[in-house]
N, C-alpha and C positions, 0 to 999 in steps of 0.2 A: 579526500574523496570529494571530488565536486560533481553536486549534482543537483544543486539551483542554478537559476539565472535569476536578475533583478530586472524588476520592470522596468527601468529606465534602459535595459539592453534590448529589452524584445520589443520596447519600443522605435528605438533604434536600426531594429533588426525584423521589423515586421511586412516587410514587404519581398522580402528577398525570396528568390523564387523555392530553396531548398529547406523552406523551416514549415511545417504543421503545428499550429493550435490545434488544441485538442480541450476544449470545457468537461471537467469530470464532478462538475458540483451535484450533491446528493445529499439528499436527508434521513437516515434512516427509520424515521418515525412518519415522513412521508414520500415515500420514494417519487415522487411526479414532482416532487417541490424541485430537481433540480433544474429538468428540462422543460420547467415554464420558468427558472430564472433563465436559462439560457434564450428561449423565447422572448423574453423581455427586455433581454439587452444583454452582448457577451461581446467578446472583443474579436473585432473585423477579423476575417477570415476562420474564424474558429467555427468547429466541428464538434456536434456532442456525443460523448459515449458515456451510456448508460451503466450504473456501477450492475444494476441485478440483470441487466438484458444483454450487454455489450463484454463488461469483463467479468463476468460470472456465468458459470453453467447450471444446466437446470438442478436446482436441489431434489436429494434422492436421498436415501435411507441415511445410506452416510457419505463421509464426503464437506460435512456442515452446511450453515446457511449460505455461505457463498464460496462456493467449489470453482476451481481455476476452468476457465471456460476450455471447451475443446480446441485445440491451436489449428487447428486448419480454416476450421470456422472465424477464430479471433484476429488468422491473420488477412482472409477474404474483408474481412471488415476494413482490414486497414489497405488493404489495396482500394478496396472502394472510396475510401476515403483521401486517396491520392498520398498515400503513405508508402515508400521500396526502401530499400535497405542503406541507402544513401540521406533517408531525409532528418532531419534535426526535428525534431518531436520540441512542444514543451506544453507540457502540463501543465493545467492549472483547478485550483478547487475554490472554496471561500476564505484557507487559509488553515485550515484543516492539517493538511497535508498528508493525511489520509488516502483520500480519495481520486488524488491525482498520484501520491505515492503504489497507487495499485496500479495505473498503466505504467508508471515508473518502472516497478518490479515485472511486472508482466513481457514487457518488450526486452529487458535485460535478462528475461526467463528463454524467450524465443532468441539471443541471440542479436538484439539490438541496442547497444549500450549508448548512442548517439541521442538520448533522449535525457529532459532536464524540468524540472518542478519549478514553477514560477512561485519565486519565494514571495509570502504574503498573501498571494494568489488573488482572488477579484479585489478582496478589499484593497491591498497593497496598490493594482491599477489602478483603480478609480483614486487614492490619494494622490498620487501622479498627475490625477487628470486624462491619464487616458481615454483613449475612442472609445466611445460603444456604438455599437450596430446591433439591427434587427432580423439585419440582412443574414441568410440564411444561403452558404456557397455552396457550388458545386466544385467537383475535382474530376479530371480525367483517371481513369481507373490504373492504376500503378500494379508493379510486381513485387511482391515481396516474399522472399526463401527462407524459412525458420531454421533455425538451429538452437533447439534446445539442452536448457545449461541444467541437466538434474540436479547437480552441486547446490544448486541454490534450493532445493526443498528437501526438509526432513519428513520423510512420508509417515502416517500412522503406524506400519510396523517399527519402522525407526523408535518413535516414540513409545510405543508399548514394553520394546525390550528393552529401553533406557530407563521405562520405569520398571522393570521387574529385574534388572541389575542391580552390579554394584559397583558399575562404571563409573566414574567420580571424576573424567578427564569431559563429559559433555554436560552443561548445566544449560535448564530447561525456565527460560524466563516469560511469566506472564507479564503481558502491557496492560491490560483492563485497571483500570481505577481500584484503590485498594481494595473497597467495602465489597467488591466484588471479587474483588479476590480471598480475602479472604470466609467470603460465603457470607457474610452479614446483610447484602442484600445482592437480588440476580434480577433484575430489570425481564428478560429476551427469556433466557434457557431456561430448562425444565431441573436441573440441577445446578446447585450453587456451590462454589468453593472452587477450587483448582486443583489440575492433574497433581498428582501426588509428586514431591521432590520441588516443583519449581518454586523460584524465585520472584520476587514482584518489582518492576523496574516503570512505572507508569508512564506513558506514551507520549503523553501532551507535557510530562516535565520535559521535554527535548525542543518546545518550541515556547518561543517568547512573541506575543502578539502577533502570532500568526506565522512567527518567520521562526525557519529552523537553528538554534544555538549555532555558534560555533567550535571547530572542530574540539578546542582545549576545554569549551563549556560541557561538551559530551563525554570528552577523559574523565571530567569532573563527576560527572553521575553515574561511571562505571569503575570510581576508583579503587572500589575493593574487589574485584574482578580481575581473572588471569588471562591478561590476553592469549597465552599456548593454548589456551583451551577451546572446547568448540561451544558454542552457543546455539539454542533453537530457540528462535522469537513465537511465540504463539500470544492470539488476543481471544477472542470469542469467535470469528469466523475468518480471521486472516485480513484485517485489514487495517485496523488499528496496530497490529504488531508492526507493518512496514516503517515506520516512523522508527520503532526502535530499531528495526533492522540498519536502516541508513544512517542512524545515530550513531552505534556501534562501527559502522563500517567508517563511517565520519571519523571516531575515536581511536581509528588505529585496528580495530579488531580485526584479524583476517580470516577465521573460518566460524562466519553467520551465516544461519539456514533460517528458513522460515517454516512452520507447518501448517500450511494453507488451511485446514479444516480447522486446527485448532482446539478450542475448548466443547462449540456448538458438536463434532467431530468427535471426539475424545468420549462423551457421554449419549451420542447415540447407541454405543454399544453399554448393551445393560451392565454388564458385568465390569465392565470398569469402576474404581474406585477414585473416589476423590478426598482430598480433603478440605477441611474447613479450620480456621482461626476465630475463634469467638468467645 
């Protein structure tokens, strides 16, 4: 599955009239921290989208902290931004891959799989030497026609009746960092531990200084795992799981869902049950 490009390509490749940058850098302990690095300097032509404004919709009861934004709205955005169904996307974050891995999914959720994660992301450019600019472009406003893939999301009910079965053919993997998994500490949520049944596969073992493994270093982190089987990636609000999403699909796995809500999702309903390792 390829679904980086290397900065020495889009360097290469940055002028050409059918590729969009897209700046997706975010902080989640300051959310403004990304779009005044963007402000500060991002790579010529690039355009920012905001992870809570632009690919998230408003948070609501449930749903979680970052709910998949409404697609009519997400894809006016990218019209706006001189984005149609032809254009070559590439993402980029601080290296993360997170955060550029959520327009990643997002576009390949509406039906646009021509889009690719700048592996390394700013850090990786600027080793390069790469342009920076302050310059802030405009675009002629584009068409773009969704076609949404449900395949790619395991909804909350999916999930509820996975956990009150004894279905044993779809395994349910958290990416959060262990101690949060297994409940010893919870930073964010109001409950700690994880949905009952999952597995813990942590997110950022899939990238090595910033750049995503490759394909056979990913076999290697899922090798006691049944590929026939389905898999649902959940993190705390659906975005740290994307990393393992592409990791696994990197690895040969063919049927990965993600469940966008997640964990924040999972324990807004009171009644649901968690567990904790401790």
């Amino acid at each position: 599955m390829d679904y980086t490009v290397e900065p020495d390509w889009l360097q290469q490749n940055l002028a050409a009239k059918n590729i969009r940058v897209i700046d997706c850098r975010f902080n989640l302990a300051n959310p403004d921290d990304g779009q005044n690095q963007y402000k500060s300097g991002h790579i010529p032509g690039s355009l920012y989208f905001d992870l809570e404004k632009d690919l998230s919709g408003p948070v609501q009861e449930h749903g979680g902290r970052h709910p998949l934004p409404n697609v009519e709205l997400f894809t006016g955005k990218l019209a706006m931004a001189g984005i149609g169904n032809d254009t070559t996307v590439i993402a980029y974050d601080n290296g993360e891959g997170a955060f550029a891995g959520r327009l990643w999914w997002l576009l390949n959720y509406i039906g646009h799989e021509n889009v690719y994660i700048l592996n390394g992301g700013m850090k990786a450019w600027l080793d390069i030497s790469g342009p920076v600019t302050t310059e802030i472009p405009s675009y002629e406003l584009s068409e773009f026609v969704f076609n949404v893939n449900a395949d790619m999301v395991a909804t909350y009910e999916e999930v509820y009746t996975l956990v009150h079965s004894k279905n044993t053919s779809t395994v349910l993997i958290d990416s959060r960092e262990h101690k949060r998994y297994t409940g010893e500490v919870e930073p964010i949520d109001k409950k700690s531990g994880h949905i009952p049944g999952a597995i813990n596969k942590v997110w950022i073992d899939g990238l090595e200084n910033g750049r995503f493994k490759q394909p056979e270093q990913q076999k290697a982190r899922f090798y006691e795992l049944d590929p026939s089987k389905q898999y649902i990636v959940y993190c705390g609000s659906g975005i740290t799981a994307i990393p393992n999403y592409l990791a696994m699909k990197s690895a040969g796995f063919k049927n990965v869902l993600l469940y966008p809500g997640s964990f924040s999702d999972w324990i807004s309903y009171d009644d649901n049950k968690v567990d904790s390792i401790k």
